[in-house]
N, C-alpha and C positions, 0 to 999 in steps of 0.2 A: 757543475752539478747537472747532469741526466734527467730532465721529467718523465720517471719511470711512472709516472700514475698513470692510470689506463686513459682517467680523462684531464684536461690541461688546456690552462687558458694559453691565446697564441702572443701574449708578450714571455710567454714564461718559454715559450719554443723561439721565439729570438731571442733574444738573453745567450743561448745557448748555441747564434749560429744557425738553428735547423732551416737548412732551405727546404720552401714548401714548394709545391708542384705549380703555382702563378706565376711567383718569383723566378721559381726555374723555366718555365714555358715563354716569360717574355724579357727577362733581363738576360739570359744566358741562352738558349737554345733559337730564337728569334731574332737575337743579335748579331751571336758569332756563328750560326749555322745555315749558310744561304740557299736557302729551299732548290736554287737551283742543283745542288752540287747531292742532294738526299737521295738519289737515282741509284748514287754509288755506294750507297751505304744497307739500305731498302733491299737492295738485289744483292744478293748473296754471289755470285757469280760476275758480277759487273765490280762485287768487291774483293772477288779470288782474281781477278784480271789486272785488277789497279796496284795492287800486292805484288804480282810475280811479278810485274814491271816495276814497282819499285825495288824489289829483290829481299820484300818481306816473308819470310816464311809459312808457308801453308800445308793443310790437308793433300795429297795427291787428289787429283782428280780423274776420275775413274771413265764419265761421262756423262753429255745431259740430256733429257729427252725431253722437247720444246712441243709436240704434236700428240696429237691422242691416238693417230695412224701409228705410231711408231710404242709404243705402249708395249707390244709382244716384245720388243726389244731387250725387254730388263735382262733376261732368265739371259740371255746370249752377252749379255753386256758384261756381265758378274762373274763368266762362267771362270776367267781365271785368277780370279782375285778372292782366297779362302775367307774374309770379312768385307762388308764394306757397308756402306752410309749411304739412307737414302732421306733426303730432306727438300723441302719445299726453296726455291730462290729465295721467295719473300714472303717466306713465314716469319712467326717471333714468337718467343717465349718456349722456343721446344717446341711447340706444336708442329706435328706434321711426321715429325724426323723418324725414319728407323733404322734399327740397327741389326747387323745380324754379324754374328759372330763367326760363322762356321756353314759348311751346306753338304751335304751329301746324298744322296737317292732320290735327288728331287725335292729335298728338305730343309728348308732355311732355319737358323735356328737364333734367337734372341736372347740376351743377356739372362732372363726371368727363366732360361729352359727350354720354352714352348718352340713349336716349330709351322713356321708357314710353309705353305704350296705359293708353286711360281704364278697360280692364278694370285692370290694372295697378292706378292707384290706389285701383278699387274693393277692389281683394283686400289690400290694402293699410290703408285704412281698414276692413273687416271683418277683418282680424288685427289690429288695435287695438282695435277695441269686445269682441274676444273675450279681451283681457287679456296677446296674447303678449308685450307689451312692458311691462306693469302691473306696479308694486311685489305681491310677493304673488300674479300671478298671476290678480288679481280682471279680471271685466268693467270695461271703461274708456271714456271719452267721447275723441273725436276735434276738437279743434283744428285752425284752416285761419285763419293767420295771413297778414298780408302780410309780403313780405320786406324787411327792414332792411336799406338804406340806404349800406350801410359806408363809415366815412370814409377817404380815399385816404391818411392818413400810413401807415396800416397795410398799404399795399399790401407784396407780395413777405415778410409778415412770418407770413405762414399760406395752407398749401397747402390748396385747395381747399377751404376750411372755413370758419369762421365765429370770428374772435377773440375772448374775449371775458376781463373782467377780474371778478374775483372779491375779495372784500373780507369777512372774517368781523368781525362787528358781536357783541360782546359786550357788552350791557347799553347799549345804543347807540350804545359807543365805536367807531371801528374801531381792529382792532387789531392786524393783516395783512391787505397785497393782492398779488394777483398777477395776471401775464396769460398766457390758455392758448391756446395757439397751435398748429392742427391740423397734420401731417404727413400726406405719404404712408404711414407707419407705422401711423400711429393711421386710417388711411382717411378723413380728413378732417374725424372726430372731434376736440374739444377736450379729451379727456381723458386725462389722464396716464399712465395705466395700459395704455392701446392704446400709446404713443406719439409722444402730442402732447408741447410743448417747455411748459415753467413754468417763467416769468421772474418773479423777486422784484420788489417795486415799491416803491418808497420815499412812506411815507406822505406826507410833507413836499410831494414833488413831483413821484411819479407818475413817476418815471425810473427805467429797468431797473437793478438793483444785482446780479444774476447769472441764470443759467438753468440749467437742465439738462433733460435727457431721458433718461427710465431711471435716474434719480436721479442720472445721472452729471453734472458741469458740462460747459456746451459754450458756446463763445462766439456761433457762428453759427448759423442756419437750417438743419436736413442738406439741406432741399431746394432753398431760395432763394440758400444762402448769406452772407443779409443777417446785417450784424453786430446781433446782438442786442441791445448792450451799448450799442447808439445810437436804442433805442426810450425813449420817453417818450409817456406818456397828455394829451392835451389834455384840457382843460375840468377838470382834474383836483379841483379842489374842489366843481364839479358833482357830478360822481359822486360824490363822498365824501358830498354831502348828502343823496344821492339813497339812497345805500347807509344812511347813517345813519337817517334816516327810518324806514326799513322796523322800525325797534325798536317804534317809538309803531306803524306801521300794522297789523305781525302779531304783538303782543303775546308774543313770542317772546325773551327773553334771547341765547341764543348762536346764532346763524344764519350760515348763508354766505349773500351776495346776488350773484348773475352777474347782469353789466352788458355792453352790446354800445356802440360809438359811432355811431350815424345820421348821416349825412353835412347834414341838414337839423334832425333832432331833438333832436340832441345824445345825451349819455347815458338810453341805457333800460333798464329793468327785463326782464332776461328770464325768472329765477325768482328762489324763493329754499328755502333748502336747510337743516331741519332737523339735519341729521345732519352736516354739512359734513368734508369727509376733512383727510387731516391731511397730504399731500403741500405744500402751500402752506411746511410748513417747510421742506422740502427745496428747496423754490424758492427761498427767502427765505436758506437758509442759516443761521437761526435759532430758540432755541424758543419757541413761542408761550406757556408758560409766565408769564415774567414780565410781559409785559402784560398775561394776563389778573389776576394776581396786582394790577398798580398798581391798577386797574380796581376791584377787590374793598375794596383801601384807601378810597375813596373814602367806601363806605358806601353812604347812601342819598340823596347829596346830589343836588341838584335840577341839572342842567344844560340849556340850551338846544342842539339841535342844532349850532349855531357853535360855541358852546363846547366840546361835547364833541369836535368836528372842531379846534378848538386845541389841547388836550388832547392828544388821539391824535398829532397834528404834535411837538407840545414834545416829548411821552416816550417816542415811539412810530418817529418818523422818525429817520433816518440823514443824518448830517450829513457834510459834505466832508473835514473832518479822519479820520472811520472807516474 
């Protein structure tokens, strides 16, 4: 049973599994995540580097500009690349990122229509090198990625935005995924909290098991309409390889890994997230608690990436009878 009431005492959210943000900050993220290793995760770019060395799949990279001297750079940087991506190393939650789809006469143009002047992206990349968008605050390196691809089953399933599926990898296992799906709400951000939609995902096979928005359930899209509850992820063991992976490549115990679908590349890597929020139950409708809990049982036993993606299926997925 779900305590769907708004308000709820905290034995009636164990009862149910729900790990709280304590629990999760010192039983799991403080145990298995050794601060020294958060560098590669944090930086966006130090985690595009740890990826192509282990031969996980990424966004191309277009180029990065570390200096505020080099700033005039962009407009020359882009000039042959018809789309591309501009985001902060070490930003989070979307903030920072642009996108531009298209460019002509001096005119960059954005998902929403509108179109920037290349002063525009200069000011834009110089409030990134200066931290406005930086965990902390700090001075930060600017990324200019190509854009991804998207594969067309997702069309009509995220406004203006960019879908992408998220998968928390504990001790390599996975052990919830979900997909976040931007709104007009959320401005065409993927994240929950502005307004994007998070649909539960059944580890087994990658087929929508509920949604909501604003924690509330909804069946449909507010914007498209599309029924929710008739998405399913292709390639879906792909991804789960790719998600699992990332345990051996960022030496990291409990992580979220956000994954997008390329239409030619298949699943890719677009970060991965020390700190991983805890919405994904609310998606899922369940608490993360007892998986992590089977996971813990195991010990210290040796699994191969397939294995542990069998594993995660057997005890982890949602079967037709539930």
């Amino acid at each position: 049973m779900w305590p769907w009431e708004k308000y709820t005492w905290p034995w009636k959210l164990s009862e149910c599994g729900i790990l709280g943000m304590n629990k999760r900050n010192h039983s799991y993220i403080s145990r298995y995540n050794p601060r020294s290793l958060y560098p590669l995760v944090d930086d966006k770019l130090k985690t595009k580097r740890i990826s192509l060395d282990a031969g996980v799949t990424v966004p191309d990279l277009i180029g990065t500009i570390t200096e505020q001297h080099a700033v005039s750079q962009i407009a020359q940087m882009v000039e042959a690349w018809p789309g591309f991506c501009i985001k902060p190393a070490r930003g989070s939650g979307g903030k920072g990122i642009l996108v531009i789809l298209r460019h002509e006469d001096g005119l960059y143009y954005k998902p929403n229509g509108s179109a920037a002047t290349a002063q525009d992206l200069e000011r834009h990349v110089s409030n990134i090198l200066a931290g406005l968008y930086s965990l902390g605050g700090k001075p930060d390196k600017v990324l200019v990625e190509n854009l991804i691809n998207f594969d067309d089953v997702f069309d009509g399933y995220s406004f203006e935005g960019v879908p992408d599926t998220r998968v928390i990898i504990f001790k390599g296992f996975p052990v919830m995924a979900m997909m976040r799906l931007s709104t007009a709400a959320s401005d065409g951000k993927a994240n929950l909290h502005q307004g994007a939609v998070g649909v539960g995902l059944c580890l087994r096979t990658g087929r929508a098991l509920r949604a909501v928005q604003f924690n509330q359930p909804i069946r449909h899209h507010p914007d498209t309409g599309l029924d929710l509850f008739e998405l399913k992820v292709p390639h879906w063991d792909t991804l789960l390889t790719l998600a699992a992976s990332c345990y051996e490549m960022s030496g990291l115990g409990y992580i979220g890994t956000d994954m997008v679908l390329d239409k030619q590349r298949g699943p890719m890597l677009l970060e991965l997230n020390a700190r991983p929020g805890l919405a994904i139950q609310i998606a899922n409708g369940r608490g993360l608690v007892p998986n992590l809990k089977a996971v813990e049982k195991l010990g210290n036993t040796k699994m191969t990436v397939p294995q542990r993606i069998a594993f995660a299926k057997e005890h982890f997925g949602v079967f037709d009878d539930e």
